[in-house]
PLY file of the C-alpha trace (Angstrom):
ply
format ascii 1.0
element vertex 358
property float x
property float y
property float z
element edge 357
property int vertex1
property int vertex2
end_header
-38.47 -15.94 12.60
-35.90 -13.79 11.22
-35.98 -12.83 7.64
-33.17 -14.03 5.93
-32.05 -10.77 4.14
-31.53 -8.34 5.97
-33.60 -4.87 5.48
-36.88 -4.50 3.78
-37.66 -6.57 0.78
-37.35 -5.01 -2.57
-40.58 -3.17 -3.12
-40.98 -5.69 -6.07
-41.27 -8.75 -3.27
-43.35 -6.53 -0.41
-46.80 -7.62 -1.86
-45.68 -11.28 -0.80
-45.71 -10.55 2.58
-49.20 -10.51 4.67
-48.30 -8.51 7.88
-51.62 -8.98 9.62
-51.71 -7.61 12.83
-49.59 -4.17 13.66
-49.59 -3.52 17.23
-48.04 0.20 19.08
-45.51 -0.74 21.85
-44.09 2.56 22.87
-44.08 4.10 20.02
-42.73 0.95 17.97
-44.55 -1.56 15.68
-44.80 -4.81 16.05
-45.34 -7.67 13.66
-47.53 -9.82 16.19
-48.57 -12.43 12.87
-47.32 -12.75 9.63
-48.65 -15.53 7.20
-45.82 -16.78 4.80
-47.06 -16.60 1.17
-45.77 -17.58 -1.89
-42.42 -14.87 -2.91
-42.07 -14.69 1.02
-41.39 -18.44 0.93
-39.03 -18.58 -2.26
-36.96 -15.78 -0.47
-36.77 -17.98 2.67
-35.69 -20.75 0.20
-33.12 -18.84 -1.26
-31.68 -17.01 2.48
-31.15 -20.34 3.50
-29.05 -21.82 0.84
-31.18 -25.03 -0.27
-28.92 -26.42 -3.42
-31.26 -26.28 -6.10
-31.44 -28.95 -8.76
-30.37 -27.97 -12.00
-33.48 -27.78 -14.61
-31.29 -30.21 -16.89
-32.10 -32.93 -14.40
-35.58 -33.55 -16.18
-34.28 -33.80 -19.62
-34.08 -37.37 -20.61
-31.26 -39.40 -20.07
-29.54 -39.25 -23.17
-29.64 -35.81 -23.57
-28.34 -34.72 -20.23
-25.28 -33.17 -19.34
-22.45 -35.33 -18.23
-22.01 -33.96 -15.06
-26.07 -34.07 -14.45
-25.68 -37.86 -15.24
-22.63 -38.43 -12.69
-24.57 -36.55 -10.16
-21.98 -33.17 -10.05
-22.81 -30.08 -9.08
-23.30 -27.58 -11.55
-20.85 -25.09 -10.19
-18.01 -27.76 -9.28
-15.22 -26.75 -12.40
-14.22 -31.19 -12.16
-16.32 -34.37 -11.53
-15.66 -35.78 -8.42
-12.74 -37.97 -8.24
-14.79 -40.74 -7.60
-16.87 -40.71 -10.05
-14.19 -39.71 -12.38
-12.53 -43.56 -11.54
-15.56 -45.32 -11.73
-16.45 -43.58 -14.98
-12.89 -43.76 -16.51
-12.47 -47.45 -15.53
-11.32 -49.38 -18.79
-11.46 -46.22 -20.83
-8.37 -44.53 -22.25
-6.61 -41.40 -20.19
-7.44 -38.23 -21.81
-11.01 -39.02 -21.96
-12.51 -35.22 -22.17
-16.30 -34.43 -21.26
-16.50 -33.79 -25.40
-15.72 -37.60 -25.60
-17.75 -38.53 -22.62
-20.90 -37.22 -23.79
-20.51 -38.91 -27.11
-19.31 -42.43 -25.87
-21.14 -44.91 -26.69
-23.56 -43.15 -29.25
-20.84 -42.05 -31.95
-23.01 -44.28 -34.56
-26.26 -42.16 -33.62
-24.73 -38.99 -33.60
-23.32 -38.99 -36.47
-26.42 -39.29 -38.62
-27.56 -35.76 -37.59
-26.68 -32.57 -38.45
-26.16 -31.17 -35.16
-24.89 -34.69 -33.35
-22.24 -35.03 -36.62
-20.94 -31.34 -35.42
-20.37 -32.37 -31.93
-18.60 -35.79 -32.88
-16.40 -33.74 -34.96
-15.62 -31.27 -32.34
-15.13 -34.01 -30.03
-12.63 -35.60 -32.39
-10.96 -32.13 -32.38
-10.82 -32.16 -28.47
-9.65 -35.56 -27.75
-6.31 -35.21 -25.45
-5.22 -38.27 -27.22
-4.39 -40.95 -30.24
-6.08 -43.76 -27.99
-9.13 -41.28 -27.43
-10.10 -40.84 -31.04
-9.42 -44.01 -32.04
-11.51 -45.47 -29.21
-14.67 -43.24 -30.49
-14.05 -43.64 -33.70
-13.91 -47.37 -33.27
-18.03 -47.38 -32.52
-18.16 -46.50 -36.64
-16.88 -50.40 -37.12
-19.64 -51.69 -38.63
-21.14 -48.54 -40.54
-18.25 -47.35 -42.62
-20.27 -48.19 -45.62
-23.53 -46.80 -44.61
-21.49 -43.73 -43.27
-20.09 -43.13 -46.64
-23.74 -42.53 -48.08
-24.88 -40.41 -45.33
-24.94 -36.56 -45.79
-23.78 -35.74 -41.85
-21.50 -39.40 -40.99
-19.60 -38.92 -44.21
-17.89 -35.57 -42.41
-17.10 -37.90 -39.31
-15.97 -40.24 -41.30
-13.61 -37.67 -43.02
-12.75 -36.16 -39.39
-11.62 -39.70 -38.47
-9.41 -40.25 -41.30
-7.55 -36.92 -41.21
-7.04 -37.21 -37.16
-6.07 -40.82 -36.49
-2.72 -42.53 -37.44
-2.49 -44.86 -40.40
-2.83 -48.17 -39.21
-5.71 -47.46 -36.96
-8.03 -46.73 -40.14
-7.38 -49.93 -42.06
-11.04 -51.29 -41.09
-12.48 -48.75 -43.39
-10.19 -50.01 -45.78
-11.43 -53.52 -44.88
-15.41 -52.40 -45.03
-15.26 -50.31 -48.07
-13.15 -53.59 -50.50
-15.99 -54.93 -52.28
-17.45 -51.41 -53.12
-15.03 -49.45 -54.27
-16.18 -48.75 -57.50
-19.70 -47.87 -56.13
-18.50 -45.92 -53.72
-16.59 -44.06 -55.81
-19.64 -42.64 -57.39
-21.43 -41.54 -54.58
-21.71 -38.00 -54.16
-20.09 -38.71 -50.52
-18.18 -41.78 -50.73
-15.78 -40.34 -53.27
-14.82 -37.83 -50.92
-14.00 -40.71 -47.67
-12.10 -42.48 -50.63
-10.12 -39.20 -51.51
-9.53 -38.81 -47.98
-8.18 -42.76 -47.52
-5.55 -42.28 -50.39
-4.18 -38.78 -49.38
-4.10 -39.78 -45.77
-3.21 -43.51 -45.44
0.72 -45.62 -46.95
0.31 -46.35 -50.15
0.43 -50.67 -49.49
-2.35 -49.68 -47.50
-4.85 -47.85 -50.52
-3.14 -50.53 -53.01
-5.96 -52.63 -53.10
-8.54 -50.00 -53.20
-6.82 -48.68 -56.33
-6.82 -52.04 -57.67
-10.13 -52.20 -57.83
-10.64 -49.08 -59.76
-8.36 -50.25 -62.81
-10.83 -52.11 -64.93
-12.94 -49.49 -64.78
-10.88 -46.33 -64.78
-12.47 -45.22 -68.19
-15.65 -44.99 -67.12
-15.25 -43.75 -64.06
-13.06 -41.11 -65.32
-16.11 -39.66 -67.30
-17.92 -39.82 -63.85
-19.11 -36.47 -62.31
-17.66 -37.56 -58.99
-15.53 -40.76 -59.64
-13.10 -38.26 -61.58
-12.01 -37.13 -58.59
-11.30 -40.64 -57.09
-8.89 -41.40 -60.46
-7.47 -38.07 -59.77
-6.42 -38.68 -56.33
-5.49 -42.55 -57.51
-2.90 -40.92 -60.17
-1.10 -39.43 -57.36
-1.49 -41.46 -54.46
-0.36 -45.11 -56.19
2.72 -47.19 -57.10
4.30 -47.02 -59.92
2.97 -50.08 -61.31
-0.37 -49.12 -60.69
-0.14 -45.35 -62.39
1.26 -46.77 -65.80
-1.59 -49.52 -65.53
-4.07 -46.45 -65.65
-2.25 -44.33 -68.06
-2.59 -46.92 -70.29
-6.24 -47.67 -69.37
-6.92 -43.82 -70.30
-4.89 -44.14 -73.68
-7.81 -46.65 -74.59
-9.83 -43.74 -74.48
-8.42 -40.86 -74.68
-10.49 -39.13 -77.35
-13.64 -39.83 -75.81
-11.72 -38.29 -72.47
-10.67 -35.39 -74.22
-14.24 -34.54 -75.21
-15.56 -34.26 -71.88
-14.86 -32.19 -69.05
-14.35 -34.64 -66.37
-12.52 -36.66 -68.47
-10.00 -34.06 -69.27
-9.39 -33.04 -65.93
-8.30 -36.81 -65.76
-5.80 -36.57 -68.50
-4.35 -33.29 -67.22
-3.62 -34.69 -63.50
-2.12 -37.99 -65.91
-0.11 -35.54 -67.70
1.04 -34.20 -64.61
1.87 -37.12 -62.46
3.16 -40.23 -64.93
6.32 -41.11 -65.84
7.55 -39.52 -69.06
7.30 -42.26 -71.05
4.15 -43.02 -70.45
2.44 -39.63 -70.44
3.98 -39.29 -74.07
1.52 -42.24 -75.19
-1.37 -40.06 -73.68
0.34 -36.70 -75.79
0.39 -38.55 -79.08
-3.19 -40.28 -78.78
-4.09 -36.61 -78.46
-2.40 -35.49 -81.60
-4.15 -37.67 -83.60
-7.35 -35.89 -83.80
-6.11 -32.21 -84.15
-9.64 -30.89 -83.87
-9.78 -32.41 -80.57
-7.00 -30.75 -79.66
-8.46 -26.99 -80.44
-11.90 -27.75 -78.80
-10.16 -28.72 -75.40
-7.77 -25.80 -75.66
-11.08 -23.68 -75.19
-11.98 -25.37 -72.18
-11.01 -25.30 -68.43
-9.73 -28.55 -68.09
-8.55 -29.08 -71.48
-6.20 -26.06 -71.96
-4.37 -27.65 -69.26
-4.24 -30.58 -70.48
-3.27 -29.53 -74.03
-0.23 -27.33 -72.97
1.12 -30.63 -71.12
0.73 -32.53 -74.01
2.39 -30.18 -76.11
5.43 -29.57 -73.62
5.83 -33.68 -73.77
5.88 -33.91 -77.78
9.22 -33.49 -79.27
10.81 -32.77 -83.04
7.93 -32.68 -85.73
5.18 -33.79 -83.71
5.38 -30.42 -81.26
5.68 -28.25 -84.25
2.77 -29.90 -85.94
0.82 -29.55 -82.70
1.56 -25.89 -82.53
1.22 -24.85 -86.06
-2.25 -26.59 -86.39
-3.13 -24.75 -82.50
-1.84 -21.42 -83.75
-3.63 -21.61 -87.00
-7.31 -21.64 -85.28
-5.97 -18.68 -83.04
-8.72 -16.45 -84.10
-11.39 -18.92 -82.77
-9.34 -20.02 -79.64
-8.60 -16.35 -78.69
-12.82 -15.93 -78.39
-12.50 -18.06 -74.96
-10.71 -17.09 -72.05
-8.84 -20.46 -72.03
-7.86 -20.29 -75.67
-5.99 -16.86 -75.40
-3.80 -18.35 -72.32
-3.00 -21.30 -74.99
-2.30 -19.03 -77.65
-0.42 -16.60 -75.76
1.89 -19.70 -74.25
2.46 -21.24 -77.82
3.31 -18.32 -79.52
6.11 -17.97 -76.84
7.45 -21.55 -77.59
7.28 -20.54 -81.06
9.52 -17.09 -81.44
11.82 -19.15 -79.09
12.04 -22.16 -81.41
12.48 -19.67 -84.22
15.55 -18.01 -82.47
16.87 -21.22 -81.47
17.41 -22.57 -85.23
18.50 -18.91 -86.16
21.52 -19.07 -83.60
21.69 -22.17 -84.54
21.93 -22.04 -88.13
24.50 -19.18 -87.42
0 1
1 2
2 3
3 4
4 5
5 6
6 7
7 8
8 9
9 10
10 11
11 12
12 13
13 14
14 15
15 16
16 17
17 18
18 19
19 20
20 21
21 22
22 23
23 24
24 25
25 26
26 27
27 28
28 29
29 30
30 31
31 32
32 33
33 34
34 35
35 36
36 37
37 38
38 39
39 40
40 41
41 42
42 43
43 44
44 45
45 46
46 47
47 48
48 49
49 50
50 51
51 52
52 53
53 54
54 55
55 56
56 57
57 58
58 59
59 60
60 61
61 62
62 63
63 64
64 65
65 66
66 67
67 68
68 69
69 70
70 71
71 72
72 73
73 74
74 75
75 76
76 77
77 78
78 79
79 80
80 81
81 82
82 83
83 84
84 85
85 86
86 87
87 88
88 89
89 90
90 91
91 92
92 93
93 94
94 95
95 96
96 97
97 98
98 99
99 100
100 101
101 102
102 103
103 104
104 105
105 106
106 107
107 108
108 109
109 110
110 111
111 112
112 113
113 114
114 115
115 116
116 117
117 118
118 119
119 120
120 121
121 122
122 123
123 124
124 125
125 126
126 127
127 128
128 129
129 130
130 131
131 132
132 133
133 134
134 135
135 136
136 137
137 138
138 139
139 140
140 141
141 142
142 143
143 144
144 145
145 146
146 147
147 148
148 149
149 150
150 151
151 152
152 153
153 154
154 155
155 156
156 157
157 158
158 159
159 160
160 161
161 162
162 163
163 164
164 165
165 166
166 167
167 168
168 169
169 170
170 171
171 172
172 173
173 174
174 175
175 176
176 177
177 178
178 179
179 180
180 181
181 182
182 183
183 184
184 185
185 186
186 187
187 188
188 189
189 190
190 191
191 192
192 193
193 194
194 195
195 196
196 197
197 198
198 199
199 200
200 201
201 202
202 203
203 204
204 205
205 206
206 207
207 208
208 209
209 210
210 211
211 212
212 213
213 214
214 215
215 216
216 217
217 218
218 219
219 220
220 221
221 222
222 223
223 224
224 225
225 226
226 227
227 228
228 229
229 230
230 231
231 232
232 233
233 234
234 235
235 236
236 237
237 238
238 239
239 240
240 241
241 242
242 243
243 244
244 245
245 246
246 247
247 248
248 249
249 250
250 251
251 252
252 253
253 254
254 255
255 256
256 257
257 258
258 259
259 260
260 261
261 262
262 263
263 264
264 265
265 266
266 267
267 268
268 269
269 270
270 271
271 272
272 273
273 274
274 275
275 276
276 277
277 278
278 279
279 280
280 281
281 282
282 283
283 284
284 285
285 286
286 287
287 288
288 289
289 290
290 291
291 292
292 293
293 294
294 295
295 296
296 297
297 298
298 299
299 300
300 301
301 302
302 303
303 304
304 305
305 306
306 307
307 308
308 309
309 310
310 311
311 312
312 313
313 314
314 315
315 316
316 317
317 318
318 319
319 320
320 321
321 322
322 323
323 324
324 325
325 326
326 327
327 328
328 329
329 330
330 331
331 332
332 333
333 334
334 335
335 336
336 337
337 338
338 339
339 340
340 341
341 342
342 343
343 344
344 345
345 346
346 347
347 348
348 349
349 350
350 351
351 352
352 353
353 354
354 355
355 356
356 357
């Protein structure tokens, strides 16, 4: 039997060979036995090209390969067309092997580190609106749980920014109920952030309905802040003066806090005139107030706001008392922006009632 590369086997291979009996036929060997052993064998295997099975084939089931599952070939670039239509059958067009691999264990996936990753990136991949929405449609169900999860929350997230509007009401449906709570989850507040920035405002309405009763406290919140933040912008009208008046309740015990006047600031920013000018003049009336949040990250900002939205006697009063503490608001990096802004305003009131008295 001919070997099946031709020449001598690397010198590596040689000792795999047993070339037993050499025989001299006019002057030229003869191989008269040779006893296969193991490399000899394997290099027979190789010659004669036997497909061999790809070692993925022994993983289990759910953690093979698609195309180990559907029985391709590991060096075929497309599943066999086939297979493809068998597979495909019922499924949306623009299924990708991202989305294949993760169909039907989106849920599972998405509870671990790496699985969450590769949901994401299939989310990413998907050739089409039906495609995500069909994956992310497994979540039905676990919206709630995925909101307290440190890996779903991100698909979660994912599936919000990537799908259209309408298809995401059901985690509007599974989240009424527990807004509020999920508003102070470390997690959750970030999937509610997400609903309001991404979805029509009718369709968030009753989500920020349900944080109006308790808008003060969950203004002082570490993370439900942020929810009342992204509620101030992301509402109807009605809505936003129905919180700016829930914060004027409280607005000293806002100002006094950091989260809370982060709050006010984005209120400030965002309200009608009219009713951010309640906020300004609840403010006013504690003028020490106003000098410790002018010190502060989220109170400067809040303070210049206020300021800008006070008119006649009430500014000046605001920035004569500000301007008197200048020595102790210019020993914080936020207090010399305030002082530096005010003292502007000031020289150009002053020149205004010169030219004006002129």
């Amino acid at each position: 039997q001919a070997h099946p590369f031709s020449g001598s086997p690397p010198r590596s291979l040689q000792k795999g060979f047993a070339m037993a009996h050499v025989q001299q036929t006019g002057g030229q060997q003869e191989v008269i036995e040779r006893r296969p052993l193991p490399k000899q064998a394997l290099l027979e295997r190789l010659g004669s090209g036997v497909q061999m099975r790809a070692w993925s084939c022994y993983l289990p089931a759910d953690l093979q390969p698609l195309e180990v599952r559907l029985g391709q070939d590991s060096t075929e670039n497309s599943l066999p067309s086939m297979l493809v239509d068998d597979v495909r059958r019922g499924l949306p067009v623009g299924f990708g092997l991202d989305a294949f691999n993760c169909s039907s264990r989106v849920w599972s996936l998405s509870q671990e580190k790496s699985g969450s990753r590769q949901i994401q990136k299939a989310l990413d991949a998907a050739e089409s609106d039906e495609v995500r929405e069909a994956l992310a449609g497994e979540l039905r169900g676990h919206v709630l749980h995925a909101t307290k999860c440190p890996h779903a929350n991100y698909v979660l997230q994912k599936v919000i920014t990537l799908l259209r509007p309408a298809a995401l009401q059901f985690i509007i449906d599974e989240l009424s109920g527990a807004v509020e709570q999920t508003a102070r989850h470390a997690y959750g507040c970030r999937v509610l952030q997400r609903l309001m920035e991404c979805c029509h405002i009718h369709q968030v309405q009753p989500l920020v309905e349900s944080l109006i009763p308790q808008i003060g406290m969950l203004s002082r919140h570490p993370f439900g802040n942020y929810v009342v933040q992204n509620a101030l912008q992301h509402s109807t009208d009605s809505q936003r003066q129905r919180m700016v008046h829930g914060l004027a309740r409280h607005v000293l015990l806002l100002g006094s806090e950091p989260c809370g006047s982060a709050v006010l600031s984005t209120a400030l920013t965002y309200a009608a005139e009219v009713d951010s000018l309640v906020l300004a003049q609840g403010l006013l009336k504690d003028p020490g107030l106003l000098v410790s949040m002018a010190g502060t990250r989220y109170g400067h900002a809040a303070v210049l706001k206020a300021v800008h939205l006070l008119g006649g006697a009430e500014r000046e009063s605001a920035i004569h008392w500000l301007l008197s503490q200048s020595r102790a608001l210019r020993a914080t990096r936020f207090g010399r922006t305030v002082c530096d802004q005010l003292e502007v305003r000031e020289s150009q009131l002053t020149s205004a009632a010169i030219v004006g008295g002129a």
